[in-house]
Backbone as a ProteinNet text record, in pm:
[ID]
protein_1_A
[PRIMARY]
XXXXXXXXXXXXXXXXXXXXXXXXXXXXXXXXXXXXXXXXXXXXXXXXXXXXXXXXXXXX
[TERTIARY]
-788.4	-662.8	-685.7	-780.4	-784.7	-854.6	-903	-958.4	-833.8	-746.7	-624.6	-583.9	-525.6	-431.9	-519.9	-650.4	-777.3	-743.4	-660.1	-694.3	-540.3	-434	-280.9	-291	-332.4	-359.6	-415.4	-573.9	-634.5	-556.7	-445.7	-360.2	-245	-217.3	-150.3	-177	-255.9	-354.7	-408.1	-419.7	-501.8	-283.8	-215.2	-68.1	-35.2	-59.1	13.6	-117.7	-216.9	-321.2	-270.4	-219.2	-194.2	-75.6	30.8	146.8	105.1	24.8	1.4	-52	-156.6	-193.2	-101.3	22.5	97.7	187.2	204.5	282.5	223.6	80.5	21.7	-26.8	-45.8	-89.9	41.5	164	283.8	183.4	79.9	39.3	82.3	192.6	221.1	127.9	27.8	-41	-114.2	-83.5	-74.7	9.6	152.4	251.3	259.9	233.6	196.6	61.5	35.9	-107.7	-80.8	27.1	100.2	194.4	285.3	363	310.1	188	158.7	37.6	15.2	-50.3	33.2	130.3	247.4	272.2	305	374.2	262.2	138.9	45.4	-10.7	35.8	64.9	185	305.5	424.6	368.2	340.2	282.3	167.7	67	12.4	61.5	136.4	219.7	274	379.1	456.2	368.6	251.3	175.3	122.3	78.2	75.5	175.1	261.3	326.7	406.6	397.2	440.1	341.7	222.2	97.9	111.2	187.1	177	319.2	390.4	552.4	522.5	401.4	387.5	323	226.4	121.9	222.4	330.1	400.3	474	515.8	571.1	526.7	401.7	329.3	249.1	269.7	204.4	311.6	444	552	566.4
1287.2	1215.5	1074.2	1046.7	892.7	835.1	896.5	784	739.6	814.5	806.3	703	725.4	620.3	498.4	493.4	366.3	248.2	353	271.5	265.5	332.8	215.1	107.1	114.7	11.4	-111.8	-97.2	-219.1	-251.7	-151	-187.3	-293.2	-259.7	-352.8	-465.9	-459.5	-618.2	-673.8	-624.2	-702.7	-718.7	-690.1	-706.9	-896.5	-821.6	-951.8	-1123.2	-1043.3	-1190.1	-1233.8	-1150.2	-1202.4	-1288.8	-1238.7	-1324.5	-1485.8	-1469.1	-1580.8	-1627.1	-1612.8	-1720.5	-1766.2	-1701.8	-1768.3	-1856.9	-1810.9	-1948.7	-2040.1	-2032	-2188.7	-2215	-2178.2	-2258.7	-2222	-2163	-2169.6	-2116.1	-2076	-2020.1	-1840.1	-1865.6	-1781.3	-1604.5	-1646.8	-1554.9	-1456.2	-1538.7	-1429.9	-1347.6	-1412.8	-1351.2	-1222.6	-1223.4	-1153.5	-953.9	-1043.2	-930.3	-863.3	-943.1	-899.5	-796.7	-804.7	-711.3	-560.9	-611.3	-469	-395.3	-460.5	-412.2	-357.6	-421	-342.7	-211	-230.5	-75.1	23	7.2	87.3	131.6	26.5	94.1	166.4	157.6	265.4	382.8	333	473.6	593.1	502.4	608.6	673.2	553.3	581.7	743.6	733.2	806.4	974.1	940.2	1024.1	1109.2	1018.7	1086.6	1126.8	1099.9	1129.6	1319	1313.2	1374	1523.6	1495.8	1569.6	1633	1523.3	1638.6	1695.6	1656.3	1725.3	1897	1904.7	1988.9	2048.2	2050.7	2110.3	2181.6	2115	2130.8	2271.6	2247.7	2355.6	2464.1	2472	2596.1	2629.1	2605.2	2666.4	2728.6	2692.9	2726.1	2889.8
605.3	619.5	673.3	745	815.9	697.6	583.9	494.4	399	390.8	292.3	409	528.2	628.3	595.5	637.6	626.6	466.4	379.4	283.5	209.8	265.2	301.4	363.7	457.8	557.6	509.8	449.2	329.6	268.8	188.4	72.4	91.6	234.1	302	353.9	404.6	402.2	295	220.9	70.4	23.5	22.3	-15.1	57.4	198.3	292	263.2	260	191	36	-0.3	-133.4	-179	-55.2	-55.7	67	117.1	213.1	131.9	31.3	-69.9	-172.2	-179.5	-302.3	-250.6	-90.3	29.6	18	70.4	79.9	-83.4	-186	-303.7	-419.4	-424	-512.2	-631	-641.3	-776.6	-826.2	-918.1	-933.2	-915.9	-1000.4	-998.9	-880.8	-757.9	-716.4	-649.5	-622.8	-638.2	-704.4	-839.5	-934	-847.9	-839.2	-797.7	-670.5	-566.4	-442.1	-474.1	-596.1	-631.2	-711.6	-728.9	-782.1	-668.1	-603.4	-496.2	-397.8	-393.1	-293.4	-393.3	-546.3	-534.4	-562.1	-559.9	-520.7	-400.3	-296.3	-151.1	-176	-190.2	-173.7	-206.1	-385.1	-467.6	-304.1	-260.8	-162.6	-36.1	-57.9	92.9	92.8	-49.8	-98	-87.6	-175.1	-144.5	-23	21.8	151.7	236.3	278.8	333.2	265.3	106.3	46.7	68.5	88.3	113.8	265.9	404	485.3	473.3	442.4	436.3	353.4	274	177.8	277.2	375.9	411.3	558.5	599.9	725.7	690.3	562.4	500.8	452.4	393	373.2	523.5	646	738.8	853.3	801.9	895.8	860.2
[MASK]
++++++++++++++++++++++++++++++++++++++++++++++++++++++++++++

């Protein structure tokens, strides 16, 4: 589980660098690469979170 948290976390930082570079240089593109990096953090987020809700439930 801390390698799944370890690597939202990257996903989220490689997200927030990607929008600080499209602040300071207006190049679209990476605007672009920020938005799909974010919904591939949600996408894990989603996941995980979905993974212990499942696991809370089969041990109750």
């Amino acid at each position: 589980m801390g390698f799944v948290r370890a690597f939202v976390l990257l996903l989220l930082v490689a997200c927030a660098l990607l929008f600080l570079l499209y602040a300071l240089t207006g190049q679209a593109r990476y605007k672009q690469w920020g938005l799909v990096v974010l919904q591939w953090t949600l996408l894990a987020g989603f996941g995980f979170f979905a993974v212990l809700i499942f696991q809370r439930l089969t041990t109750a």
